[in-house]
Each structure stands twice: as structure tokens, then as C-alpha cells.
N, C-alpha and C positions, 0 to 999 in steps of 0.2 A: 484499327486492325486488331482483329481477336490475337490473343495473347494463351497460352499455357502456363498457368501463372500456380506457382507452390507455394504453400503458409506452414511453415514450419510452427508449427504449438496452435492449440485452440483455444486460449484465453481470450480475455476484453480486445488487447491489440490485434491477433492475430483472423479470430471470428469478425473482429468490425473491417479488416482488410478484406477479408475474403468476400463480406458482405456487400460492401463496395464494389468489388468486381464482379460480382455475378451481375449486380444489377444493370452494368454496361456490358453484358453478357463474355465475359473471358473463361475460358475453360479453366478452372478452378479448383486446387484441391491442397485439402487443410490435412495434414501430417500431425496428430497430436498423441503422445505416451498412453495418457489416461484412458479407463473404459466409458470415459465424458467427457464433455466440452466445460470449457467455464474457467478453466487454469487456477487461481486463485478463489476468484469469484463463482466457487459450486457450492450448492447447498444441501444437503444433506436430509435426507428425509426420515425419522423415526417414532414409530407408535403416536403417530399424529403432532407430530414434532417436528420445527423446522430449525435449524442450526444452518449459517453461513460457515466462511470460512472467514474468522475475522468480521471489522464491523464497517460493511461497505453500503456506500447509501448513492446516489444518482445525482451529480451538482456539474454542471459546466458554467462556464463561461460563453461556451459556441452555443449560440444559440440557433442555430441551424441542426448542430447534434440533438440538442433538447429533444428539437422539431418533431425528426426524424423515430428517435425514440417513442415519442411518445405516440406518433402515429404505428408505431409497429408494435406496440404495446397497448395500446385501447383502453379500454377499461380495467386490463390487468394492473394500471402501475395507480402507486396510492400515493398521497402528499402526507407529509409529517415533519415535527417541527424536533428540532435538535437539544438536547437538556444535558451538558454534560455536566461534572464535579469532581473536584480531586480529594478523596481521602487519606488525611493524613495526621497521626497524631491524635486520632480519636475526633477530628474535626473534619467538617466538607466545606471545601474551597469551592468557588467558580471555577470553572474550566472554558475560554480562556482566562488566566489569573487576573484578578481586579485588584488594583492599588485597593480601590477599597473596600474590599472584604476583608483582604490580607489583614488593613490597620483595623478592623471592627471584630476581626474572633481571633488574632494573636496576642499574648502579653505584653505589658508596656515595655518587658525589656527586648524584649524579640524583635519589637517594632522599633525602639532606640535603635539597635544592632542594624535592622534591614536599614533603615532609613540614611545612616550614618555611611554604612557603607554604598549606600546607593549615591549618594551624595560622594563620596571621596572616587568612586567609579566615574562618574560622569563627567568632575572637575580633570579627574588623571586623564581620562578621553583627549579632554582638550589642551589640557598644559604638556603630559607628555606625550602624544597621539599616539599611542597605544597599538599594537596590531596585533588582528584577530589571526592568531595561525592553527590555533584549535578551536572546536564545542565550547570546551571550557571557558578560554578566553574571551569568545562571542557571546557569552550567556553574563560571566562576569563583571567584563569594560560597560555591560547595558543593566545590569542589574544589582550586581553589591553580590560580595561573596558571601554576604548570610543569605540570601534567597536562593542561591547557587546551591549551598550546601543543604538546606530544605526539601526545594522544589526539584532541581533541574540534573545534579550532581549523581544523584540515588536513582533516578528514574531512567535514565539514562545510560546508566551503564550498566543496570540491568534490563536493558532494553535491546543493546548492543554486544552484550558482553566485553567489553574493553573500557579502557578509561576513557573518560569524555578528552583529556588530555590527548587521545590517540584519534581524535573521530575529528572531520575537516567540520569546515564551518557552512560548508556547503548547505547542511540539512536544517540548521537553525534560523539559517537567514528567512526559511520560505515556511518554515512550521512554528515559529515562534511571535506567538504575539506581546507587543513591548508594552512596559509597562511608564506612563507618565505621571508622573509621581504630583508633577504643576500641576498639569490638568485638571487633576484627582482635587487637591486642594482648591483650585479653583470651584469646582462644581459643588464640594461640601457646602460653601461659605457662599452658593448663590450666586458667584461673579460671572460664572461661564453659561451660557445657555447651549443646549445642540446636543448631540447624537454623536456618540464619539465612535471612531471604526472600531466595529465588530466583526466576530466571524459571521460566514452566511450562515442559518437556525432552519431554512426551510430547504425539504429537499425529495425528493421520488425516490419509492421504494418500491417492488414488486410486489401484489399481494403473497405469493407462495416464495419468498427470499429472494437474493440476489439471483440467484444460478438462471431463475426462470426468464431473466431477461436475456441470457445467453445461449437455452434451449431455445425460444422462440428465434432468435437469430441464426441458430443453426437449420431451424424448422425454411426459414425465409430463403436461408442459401441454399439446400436443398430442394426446393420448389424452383429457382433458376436455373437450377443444373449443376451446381455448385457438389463435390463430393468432400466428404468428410470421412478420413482414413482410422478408425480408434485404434488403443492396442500397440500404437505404431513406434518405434524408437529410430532417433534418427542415426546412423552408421558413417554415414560418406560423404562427399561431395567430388563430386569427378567434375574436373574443370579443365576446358580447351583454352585456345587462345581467345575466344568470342566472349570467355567468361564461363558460367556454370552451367552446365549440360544435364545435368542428372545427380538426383539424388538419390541415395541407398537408405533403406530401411529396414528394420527387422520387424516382423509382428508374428506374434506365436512359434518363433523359433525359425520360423521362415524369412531368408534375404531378398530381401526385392530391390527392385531399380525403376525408376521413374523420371523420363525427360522431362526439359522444361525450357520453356523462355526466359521466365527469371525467378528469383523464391526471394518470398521477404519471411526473413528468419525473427520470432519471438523467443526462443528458446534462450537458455542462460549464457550469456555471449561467449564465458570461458568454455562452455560447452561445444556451443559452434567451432571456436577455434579447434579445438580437440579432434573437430572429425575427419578436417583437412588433410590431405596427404603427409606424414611426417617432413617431409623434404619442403614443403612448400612453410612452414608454420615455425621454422627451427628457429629463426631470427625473434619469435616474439610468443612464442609455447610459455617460456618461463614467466611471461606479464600475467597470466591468468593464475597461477600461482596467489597472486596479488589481490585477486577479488573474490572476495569471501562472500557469501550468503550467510546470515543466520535463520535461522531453522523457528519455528513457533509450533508447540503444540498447546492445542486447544482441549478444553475438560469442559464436556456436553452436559448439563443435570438437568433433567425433568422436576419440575418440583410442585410438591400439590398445594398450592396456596395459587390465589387468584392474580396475585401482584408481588411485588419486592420492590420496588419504590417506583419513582417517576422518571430515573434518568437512563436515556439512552447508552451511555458509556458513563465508567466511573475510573477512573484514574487512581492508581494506589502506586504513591511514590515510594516509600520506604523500602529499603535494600532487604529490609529480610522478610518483605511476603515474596513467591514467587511470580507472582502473576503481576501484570503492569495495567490491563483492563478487565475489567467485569464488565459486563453485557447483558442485557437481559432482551431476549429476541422479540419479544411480544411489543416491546417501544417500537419498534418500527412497523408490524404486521399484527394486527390481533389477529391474524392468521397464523401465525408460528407455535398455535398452540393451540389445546384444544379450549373448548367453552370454559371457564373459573381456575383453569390451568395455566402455570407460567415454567419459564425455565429460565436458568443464568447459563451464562459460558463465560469459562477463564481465558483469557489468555497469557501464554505461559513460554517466554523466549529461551532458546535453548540452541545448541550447537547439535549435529546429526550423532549421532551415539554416543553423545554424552548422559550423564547419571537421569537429570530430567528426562532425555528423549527415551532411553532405554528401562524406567521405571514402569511397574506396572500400573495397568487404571486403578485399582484398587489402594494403591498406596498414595498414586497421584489425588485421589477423590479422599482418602481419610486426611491427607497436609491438608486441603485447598479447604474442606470443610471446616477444619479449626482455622486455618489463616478467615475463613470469611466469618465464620462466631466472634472474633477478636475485632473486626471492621465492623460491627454491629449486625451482621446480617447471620442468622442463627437457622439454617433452613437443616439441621442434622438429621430433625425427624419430620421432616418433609422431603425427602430424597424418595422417587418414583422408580426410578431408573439411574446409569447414565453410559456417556462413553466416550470416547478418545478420539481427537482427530486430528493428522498432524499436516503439515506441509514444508519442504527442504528450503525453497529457495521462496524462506518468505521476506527478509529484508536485507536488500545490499549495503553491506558493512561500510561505511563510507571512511575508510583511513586516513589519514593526512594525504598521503599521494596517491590517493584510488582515479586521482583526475587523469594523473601521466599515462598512469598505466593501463586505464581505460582508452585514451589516444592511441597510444601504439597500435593498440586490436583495432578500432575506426581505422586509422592509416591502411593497416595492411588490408582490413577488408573493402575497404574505397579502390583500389586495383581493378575491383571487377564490378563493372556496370552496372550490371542487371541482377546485384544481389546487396539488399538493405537490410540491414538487424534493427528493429524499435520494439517498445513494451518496456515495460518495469526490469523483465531480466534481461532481453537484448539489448539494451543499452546501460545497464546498470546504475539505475538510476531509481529513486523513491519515488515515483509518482502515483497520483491517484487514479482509480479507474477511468475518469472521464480523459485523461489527457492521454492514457492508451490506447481509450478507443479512438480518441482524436489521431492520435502520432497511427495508429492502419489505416483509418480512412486517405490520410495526406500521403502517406506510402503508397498508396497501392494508386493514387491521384496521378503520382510522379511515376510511376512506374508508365502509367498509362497514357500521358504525354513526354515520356521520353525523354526523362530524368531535368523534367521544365526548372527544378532547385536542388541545390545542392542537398547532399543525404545528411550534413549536419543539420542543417533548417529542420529536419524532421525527427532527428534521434535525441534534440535539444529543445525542441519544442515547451515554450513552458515552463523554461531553466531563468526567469528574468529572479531578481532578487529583490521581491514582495512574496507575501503574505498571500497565499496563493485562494484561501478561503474567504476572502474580502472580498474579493473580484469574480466568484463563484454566483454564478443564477437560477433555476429551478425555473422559469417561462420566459 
């Protein structure tokens, strides 16, 4: 039965929902702020220049999504292989950390320290079972607090802005690769044979950046009937007994109103809550209070040299540069550039009007140019251009208790049938592109047989506690 179906936000989640229903023909229409689709994933076009937002590359596990992509993407989407390294201390680590690198370019004392303490962590594990109630604690009880304070401690909470002490353990479990110290030993000394888990290395990428596989999708729903609102903010939610009846919008200073059957909402959940009637939200207004976003602005440089090394992402853990990745767009696209031309982008976390967000490019671009002289990378007078790009709600602060009070808002919006919140922000939660576009397709699935699973099955999607890049596939 055709359906009148609303997608609040036109990101990964909310573009691969809408995609999905046009193709079973629903009358369709995506409510999205920006003057483009892509949410996260837009890419930015300049003087022959390509800049993402951030460093996003195309990896699932569904390989039915794979499929799908890559049939709607043709000969647009390219394969490439993953290099990353952590800078630090004048030295490049692997990225993910290798026991043995670590003991092959740190001092003998550093390595006493790590090793000692790696060793009193794993014994304490088990004599006094230890519990993980913070980052910190998760990163510690598995690794020795010298590697904590190195690696994990610095980078992190300039990453977050809060102490690792304040951040759940939630985010380590599924982004942290462990380190086996046996193992490592074993395989020096010849005793261990085999292939030990790694991150996945291979992955698709669009020729013309990320964004372009989210124009082509909006290109695709379009062609079904599918409409896409820009410009649009969302206002209201006027709700009957049946559940949600119509949404309100502003675009260009203009109120509008739009019926519907049901809306799956990507927008920032505290957000959502916020547009609900006062009267209806009074009980659980104050939980969004609670879920903070942190803010990323990114520093664009054109730069006239042909290359800047070989690594996709570079990691720079030390508390007092600003930036936590380097990026150089041309690793994933020799399209991001022109012919013998390359460019870097920093990325640089930040809170919304805080001193970083509110600084200008020019002062952002003279720090970032000596912080990267001092990492070895000297590009001052190879500077072409550059410029500034930011986004609010780029990573959810994950607190000690962001879990409760993410429940509460599930709770009250489970009330009403025929309206589901999934994506990155609508359920507030870190995940990667692929599992957002997974969580709208499974939305808009369940929408369209008549809510066949529960709406946690889909706003949790993906949440098991592994290493989520091990089990990642590219065909």
C-alpha cells in the first residue's frame, strides 16, 4: 500500500531511506536544512580541488549494500587501499598500533615502562577484576597506563574535549584495536605462524569525493518520484491520536505544513525533541540537555607539490597540536586534485563558538602551518590557496551516562508508531557511513511492512562489542 512517507535530514541515513522507498514507489519527500544533500558526507568543490567533510571511505559488512552501490555508481566508484600512521614525538607509529613497532622505534626505558605496566594491567584484570566504568579505565585495564598516557589519553580528549575519565567505554570497545603483547613475542621468535586480525585496508571511493555518491542518490530518487525539499528547517510536529500528522517547516522565512503517514527523522535527536509541543516533551526536554555534539572544523590547503607522503590519514596524538588528523585527499582520488597538484586538510575539534570555531582562516592557517613544520611536513611556501569548513553536530560526546539519557528520548518517541529517529545524530550514536545507510534502508523496510521489528533493532543496529573494521568488506 503506497505510503506518504517524510525523511527528515538528507544525509547517508536519511537519502539511503528515502532511496529505498521510492524504489517500491512511496510518495517521498526528504526535508533537509542545507542548500545540499550529503549531511556529513558533502564534498566541497574548489579551483579544481576536492575536500570531503572529514575522512570517509565506503566499507560494509552488508553485502547486498555493497551490491547495490556499486550498481548505482558504475564506473564512478574507484578501489583503494588504506595507509594510515600515528605521529608522535617526532616518530610514525602504525595506525592500528602494533606491539611491534611500538618495541622497534621507542627507548629501552619507554618500552620497560609500557611493557611493565602492560603486564601489572592484565595480571590486575584478573586478580582484581577490574571494571571498565570509563575511556580511561577501558584503554588502561587492556593496556598499561604508559601507553594510556602516550597514545590514547592526549588524543582523545582532544578529540572529545572532556577527560577520557568522563567519556563511557562504549566508544573504545568497537574503535580500538588490542594490543597482544604474547602474540607479538611469539611471532618475533618464529613460534606463531598466521595472519593476525587486522583492520579492513581495502575500500571504494568515488572518483569526484564522497558527496558524489549522495548526489547520484538523490539524482536516483528523483527519477522515481521521490522529492527533495533544500533550504528546509524543521519547526513542528503536530501529532493526533494516530501518531504524527504533519510536519512544519520553515525555508526562506516562509512556514509551511506538510501531511504524512509516517517520518523517519535523521536530524539531531535533541533536536527532534525540541520541536514537539512543549506540553507533550515536559517529562523528558531536560534529557537532551545531556547530549552534547562536538563541533569539527576543518582547514582546506591547496598546495603545489605533487604529493606529501603516502598515507591516507595521519594521526597526531600530542595535546598541544590542534588537529587530531591530517589528510591528504589525493590518497583516495587522484581526482581530488589537479594534474602534479596535491592538497592536506586538518581536522580540528572544537565546541560551536568556542575560540577555535570563532577564529579566523588566516590565523587558523598560520597555527596549523607551523604545528605541521614541527611534524615534519614543511609545505609554508607551497601554500596555493586555502579555506575553512566546519560542521556542528560532527561527533556525539559519548558521557558516562549519554546511554540513560539517550533511552529516555527512545522511550518517549516509541509512543508513536509511525515515527522512527536513526543516522549518526538521530540516535546519537558514532557510527560509520555504511551502517547509516544500512539503519534508512532497515527503516524505511520496517516502515513498509508495518513496523515487522522493533525500532531498537534498527536505532542499534551495529552496537555488538567488536571491532567493527575487521568485519568490514568492499565486494
Amino acid at each position: 500500500m503506497k505510503k506518504k512517507i517524510l525523511v527528515l535530514g538528507g544525509g547517508p541515513c536519511g537519502l539511503s531511506a528515502a532511496w529505498e522507498l521510492s524504489r517500491y514507489g512511496h510518495d517521498v519527500t526528504v526535508i533537509e536544512k542545507e542548500s545540499r544533500v550529503g549531511g556529513l558526507c558533502i564534498t566541497n568543490e574548489y579551483k579544481g580541488y576536492r575536500f570531503d567533510l572529514g575522512g570517509h571511505r565506503f566499507i560494509s559488512k552488508n553485502k547486498e549494500l555493497v551490491e547495490n552501490v556499486c550498481n548505482m555508481m558504475g564506473n564512478e566508484l574507484l578501489t583503494a587501499q588504506r595507509k594510515s600512521v600515528i605521529l608522535l614525538q617526532g616518530k610514525t607509529f602504525e595506525y592500528p598500533l602494533s606491539a611491534k613497532d611500538i618495541f622497534l622505534k621507542m627507548d629501552l626505558w619507554t618500552n620497560l615502562k609500557a611493557f611493565t605496566s602492560y603486564v601489572i594491567a592484565a595480571i590486575s584484570r584478573v586478580i582484581f577484576r577490574k571494571k571498565d566504568i570509563s575511556f580511561e579505565d577501558w584503554i588502561v585495564n587492556r593496556f598499561g597506563r604508559t601507553l594510556y598516557n602516550f597514545f590514547f589519553g592526549p588524543y582523545t580528549e582532544k578529540l572529545w574535549g572532556i577527560s577520557p575519565k568522563l567519556i563511557s567505554t562504549d566508544w573504545a570497545s568497537q574503535r580500538i584495536s588490542l594490543l597482544n603483547l604474547k602474540d607479538v613475542i611469539f611471532r618475533l621468535f618464529k613460534l606463531k605462524k598466521g595472519t593476525p586480525r587486522t583492520y579492513a585496508k581495502g575500500y571504494f571511493y568515488p572518483k569526484k569525493g564522497i558527496g558524489q555518491m549522495f548526489d547520484i542518490m538523490s539524482e536516483e530518487i528523483s527519477k522515481m518520484g521521490g522529492r527533495i525539499i533544500l533550504n528546509a528547517t524543521v519547526s513542528g510536529i503536530q501529532i493526533s491520536k494516530n501518531g504524527v500528522e504533519s510536519i512544519c517547516y520553515t525555508q526562506y522565512g516562509a512556514a509551511k505544513t506538510i501531511d504524512c503517514d509516517a517520518v523517519i527523522s535523521t536530524i539531531p535527536l535533541p533536536d527532534l525533541i525540541k520541536v514537539f509541543p512543549g506540553y507533550q516533551v515536559q517529562d523528558v526536554i531536560h534529557h537532551t540537555a545531556s547530549l552534547k555534539f562536538r563541533s569539527v572544523r576543518f582547514l582546506n590547503i591547496l598546495v603545489d607539490l605533487p604529493d606529501i607522503s603516502d598515507n591516507t590519514w595521519m594521526y597526531v596524538s600530542e595535546g598541544k597540536y590542534i588537529t587530531t588528523r591530517i589528510q591528504e585527499p589525493k590518497r583516495r582520488s587522484p581526482f581530488s586534485a589537479p594534474e602534479g597538484k596535491t592538497s592536506v586538510m586538518l581536522e580540528i575539534p572544537c565546541n560551536e563558538n568556542d575560540e577555535i570555531w570563532n577564529c579566523s582562516g588566516e590565523s587558523l592557517l598560520k597555527r596549523c602551518l607551523a604545528d605541521l613544520k614541527e611534524l615534519g611536513i614543511d609545505i609554508q611556501d607551497k601554500v596555493i590557496d586555502y579555506f575553512t569548513t566546519s560542521v556542528i553536530h560532527g561527533y556525539p560526546v559519548y558521557s558516562l551516562d549519554y546511554a540513560m539519557h539517550r533511552q529516555k528520548l527512545f522511550d518517549f518517541l516509541d509512543q508513536y508508531e509511525n515515527l522512527i529517529t536513526c543516522g549518526r545524530q538521530g540516535t546519537f550514536r558514532y557510527i560509520f557511513m555504511d551502517t547509516a545507510m544500512e539503519m534508512g534502508i532497515t527503516a524505511a523496510q520496517n516502515l513498509m511492512l508495518d513496523n515487522a521489528c522493533k525500532k531498537t533493532d534498527v536505532q542499534l543496529m551495529r552496537s555488538e562489542k567488536e571491532l567493527i573494521e575487521v568485519t568490514s568488506v568492499t565486494a
